[in-house]
C-alpha positions in Angstrom: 0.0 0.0 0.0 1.1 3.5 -0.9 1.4 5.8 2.3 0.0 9.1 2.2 3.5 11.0 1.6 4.7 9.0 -1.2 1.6 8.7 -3.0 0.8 12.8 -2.6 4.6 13.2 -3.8 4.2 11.1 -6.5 1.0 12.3 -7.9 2.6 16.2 -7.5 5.7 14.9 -9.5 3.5 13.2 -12.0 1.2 16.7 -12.3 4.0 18.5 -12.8 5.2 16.1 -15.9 1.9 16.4 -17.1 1.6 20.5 -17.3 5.4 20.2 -18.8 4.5 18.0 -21.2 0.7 18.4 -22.1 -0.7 19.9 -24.9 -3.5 23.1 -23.9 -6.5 20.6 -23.7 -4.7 18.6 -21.0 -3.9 22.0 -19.3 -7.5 22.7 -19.2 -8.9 19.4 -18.2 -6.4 19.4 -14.8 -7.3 23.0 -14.2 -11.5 22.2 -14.5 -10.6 19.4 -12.0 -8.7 21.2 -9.7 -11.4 24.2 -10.2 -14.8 22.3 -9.5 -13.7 20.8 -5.9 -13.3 24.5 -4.5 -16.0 25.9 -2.3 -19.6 26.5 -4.0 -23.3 26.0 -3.5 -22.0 22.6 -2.0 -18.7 22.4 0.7 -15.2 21.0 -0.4 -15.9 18.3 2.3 -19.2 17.1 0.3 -17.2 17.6 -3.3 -14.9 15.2 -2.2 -17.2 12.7 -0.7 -19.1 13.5 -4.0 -15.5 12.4 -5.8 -14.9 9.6 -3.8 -18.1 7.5 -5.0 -17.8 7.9 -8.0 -14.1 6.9 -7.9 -15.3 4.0 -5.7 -18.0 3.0 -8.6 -15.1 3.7 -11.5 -12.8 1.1 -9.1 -10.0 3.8 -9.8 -8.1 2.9 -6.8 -5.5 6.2 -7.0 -8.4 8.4 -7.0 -10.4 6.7 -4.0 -7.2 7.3 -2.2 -6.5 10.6 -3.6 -10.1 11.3 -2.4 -9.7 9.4 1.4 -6.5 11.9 1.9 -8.5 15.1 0.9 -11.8 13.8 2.9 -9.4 13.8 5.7 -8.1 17.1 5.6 -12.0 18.6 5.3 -12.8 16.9 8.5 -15.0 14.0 7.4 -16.5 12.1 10.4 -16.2 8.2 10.3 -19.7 7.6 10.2 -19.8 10.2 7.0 -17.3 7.7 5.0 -19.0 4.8 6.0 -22.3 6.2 5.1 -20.1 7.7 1.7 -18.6 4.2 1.2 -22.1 2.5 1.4 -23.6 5.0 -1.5 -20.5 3.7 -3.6 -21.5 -0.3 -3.0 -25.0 0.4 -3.7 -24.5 2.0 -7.1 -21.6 0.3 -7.6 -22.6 -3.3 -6.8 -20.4 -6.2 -5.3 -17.6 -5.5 -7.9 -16.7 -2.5 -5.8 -16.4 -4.8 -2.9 -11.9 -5.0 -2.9 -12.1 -1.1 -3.7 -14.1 -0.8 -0.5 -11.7 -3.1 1.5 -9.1 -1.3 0.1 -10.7 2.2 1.2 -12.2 1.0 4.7 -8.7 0.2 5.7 -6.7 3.1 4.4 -9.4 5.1 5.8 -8.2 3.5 9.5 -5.1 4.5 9.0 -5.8 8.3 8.3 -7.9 7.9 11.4 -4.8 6.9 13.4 -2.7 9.8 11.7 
């Protein structure tokens, strides 16, 4: 499993390869996805919840974790993820089901940070 630092390093290295290398769509596609998580009609904490289901349902496991880090930082309760987590096994069905192991426990260990 990736540990917070190294996988936040990683994916800032990997961004910045990205804005080096990509074309101007590229550009503009990371900066709409940085841009639509910031505060609005609904709170970064429920964006990201909003993000992490439907990573969950899309079994991208980087962006579930991407999404457990930031969840984190906007103060998500337990019983919020769990209640998040269960809206991603509904709609995503038992195929989710090693996503969600996956999540549950690196969501324990942000708990214990």
């Amino acid at each position: 499993m990736i540990e917070k630092e190294s996988f936040e390093e990683k994916r800032e290295r990997l961004n910045e390869l990205v804005m080096e290398k990509g074309n101007l769509q590229m550009k503009r596609f990371f900066n709409l996805d940085m841009q639509v998580y910031e505060e609005g009609a609904l709170s970064k904490k429920n964006k990201e919840l909003l993000g992490l289901v439907a990573s969950l349902v899309l079994k991208c496991d980087d962006c579930v974790e991407y999404h457990l880090n930031r969840c984190s930082e906007e103060g998500v309760s337990d019983e919020e993820m769990m209640e998040a987590l269960s809206i991603g096994l509904v709609v995503g069905g038992s195929i989710t089901i090693p996503h969600l192991r996956e999540a549950v426990e690196k969501w324990t260990k942000l708990e214990e940070e």
